[in-house]
N, C-alpha and C positions, 0 to 999 in steps of 0.2 A: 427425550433429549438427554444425555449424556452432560454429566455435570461440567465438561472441557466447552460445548456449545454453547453452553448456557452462559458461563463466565468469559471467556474470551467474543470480542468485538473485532470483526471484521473492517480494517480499515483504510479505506481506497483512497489518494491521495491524486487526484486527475486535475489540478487545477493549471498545469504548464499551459503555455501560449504558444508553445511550436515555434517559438523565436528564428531557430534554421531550417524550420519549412515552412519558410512564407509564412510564419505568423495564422497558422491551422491549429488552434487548439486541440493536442492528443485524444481529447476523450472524443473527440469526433470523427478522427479517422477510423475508415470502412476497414473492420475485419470479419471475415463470412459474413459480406453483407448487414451487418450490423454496426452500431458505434462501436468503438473499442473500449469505452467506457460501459459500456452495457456486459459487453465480454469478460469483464475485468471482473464484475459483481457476482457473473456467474459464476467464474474458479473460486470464490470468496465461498459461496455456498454450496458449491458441490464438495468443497475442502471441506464442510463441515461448520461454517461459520452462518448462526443463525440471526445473528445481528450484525447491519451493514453500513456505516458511516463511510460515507462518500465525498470528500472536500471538491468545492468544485469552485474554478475562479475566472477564468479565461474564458469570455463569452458563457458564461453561466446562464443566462436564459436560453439562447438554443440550445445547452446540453437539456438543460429540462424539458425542451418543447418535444426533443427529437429521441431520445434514450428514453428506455422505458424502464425505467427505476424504482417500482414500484416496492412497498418493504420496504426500501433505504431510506435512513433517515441522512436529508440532504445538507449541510454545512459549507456556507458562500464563507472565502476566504478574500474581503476584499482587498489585501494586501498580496493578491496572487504574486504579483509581479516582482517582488521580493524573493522569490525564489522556493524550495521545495519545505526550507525551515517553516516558512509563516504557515504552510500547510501540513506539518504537522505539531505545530503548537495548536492551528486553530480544527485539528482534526483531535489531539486528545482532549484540549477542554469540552469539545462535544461530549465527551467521553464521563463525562463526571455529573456523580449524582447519577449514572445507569443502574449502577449493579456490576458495572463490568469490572472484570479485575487483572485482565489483561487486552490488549490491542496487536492484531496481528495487520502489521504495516505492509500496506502492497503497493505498486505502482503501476500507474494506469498500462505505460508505452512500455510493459515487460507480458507482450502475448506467449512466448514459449516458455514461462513460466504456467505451468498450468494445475490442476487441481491435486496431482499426485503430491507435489511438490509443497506446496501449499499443505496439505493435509501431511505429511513428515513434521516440518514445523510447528504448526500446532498440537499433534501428540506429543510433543516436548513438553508443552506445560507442567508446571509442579501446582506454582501459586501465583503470589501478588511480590513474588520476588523474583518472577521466570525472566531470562534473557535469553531468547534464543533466536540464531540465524541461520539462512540455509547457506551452505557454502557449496561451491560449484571449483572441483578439483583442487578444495581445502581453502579456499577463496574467498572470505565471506561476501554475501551479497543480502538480495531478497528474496524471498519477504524475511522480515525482522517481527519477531515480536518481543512486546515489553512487558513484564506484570506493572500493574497498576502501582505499585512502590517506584517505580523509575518513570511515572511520567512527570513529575514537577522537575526533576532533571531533568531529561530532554530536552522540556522545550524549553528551559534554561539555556541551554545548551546550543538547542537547535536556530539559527543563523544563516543567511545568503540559501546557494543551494546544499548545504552540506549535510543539512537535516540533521541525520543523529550520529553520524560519523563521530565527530571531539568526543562524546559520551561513551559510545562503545569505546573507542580506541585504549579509554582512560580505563574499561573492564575486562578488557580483551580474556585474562584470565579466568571471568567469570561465568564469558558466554557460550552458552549449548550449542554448538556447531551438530550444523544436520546435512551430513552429504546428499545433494540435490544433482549432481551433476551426471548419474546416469539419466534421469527422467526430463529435466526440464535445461531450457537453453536460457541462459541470463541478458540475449541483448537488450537495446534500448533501441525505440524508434525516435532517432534525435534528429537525424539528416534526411533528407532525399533518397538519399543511396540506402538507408534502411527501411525504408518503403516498401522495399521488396518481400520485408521477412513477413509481412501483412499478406491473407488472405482471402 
């Protein structure tokens, strides 16, 4: 293991409720046959991430009954409904007392982000002072990672759905942009009509 696997934490943020789709919790919807939430952990570790914190809030007993998660260590965010903040505040304090010294932040309902992508950003790492994102034709997006020095900011920071937006924006100068936008597609499965991009 590669001193970058061993220190940065894999970290899946699938706790949405699908609000505009009928209220489907995302980590449940079918991609290749699978949960999307199971799909999500796998880009996590083919990117190289050997440890797997997975926030899970919306119907959280079927995501466990049904995704096979096995490895991750699972973190119920009962404040899902508060938006994507509560889930990554109650996704770094998982985080503490690991070892880990950075967090590389994913999102469940982002399938054409895929493991190339994912693995660009975390060879960005330095230390426990990294900030880096992937950007998609200079755009920043996800996945984000933080060294372990910016997570009591964050979730400072972190509020409604806006997660770590106000924090970056406040560093904008500081952070590693990683062009993702030949390899991975940044939508989001938030509507019906993005149902589609599912396979």
């Amino acid at each position: 293991m590669t001193h970058r696997e061993d220190q940065v934490a894999g970290l899946l943020l699938a706790a949405g409720g699908g609000r505009r789709l009928g209220g489907r919790p995302k980590a449940l919807l079918e991609h290749r046959g699978r949960p999307l939430v199971e799909h999500a952990v796998g880009v996590l570790r083919a990117a190289g991430c050997a440890r797997v914190h997975v926030v899970l809030g919306a119907d959280a007993a079927a995501v466990r009954a049904r995704a096979r998660l096995d490895g991750c260590v699972l973190v119920d965010n009962p404040q899902w409904e508060r938006g994507m903040g509560s889930s990554l505040r109650a996704g770094l304090g998982s985080l503490d007392g690991t070892g880990a010294r950075a967090a590389l932040v994913s999102l469940v309902d982002q399938p054409g982000i895929g493991p190339v992508a994912v693995a660009r950003v975390l060879a960005a790492y330095r230390d426990d002072t990294s900030l880096v994102s992937a950007a998609y034709d200079g755009t920043r997006g996800h996945p984000v990672l933080f060294g372990a020095a910016h997570w009591t900011g964050v979730a400072a920071s972190a509020t409604g759905d806006r997660g770590a937006r106000a924090y970056l924006r406040e560093r904008e100068a500081r952070i590693t942009l990683v062009e993702c936008g030949d390899v991975a597609r940044p939508y989001d499965i938030d509507t019906e009509d993005d149902l589609g991009h599912l396979e």
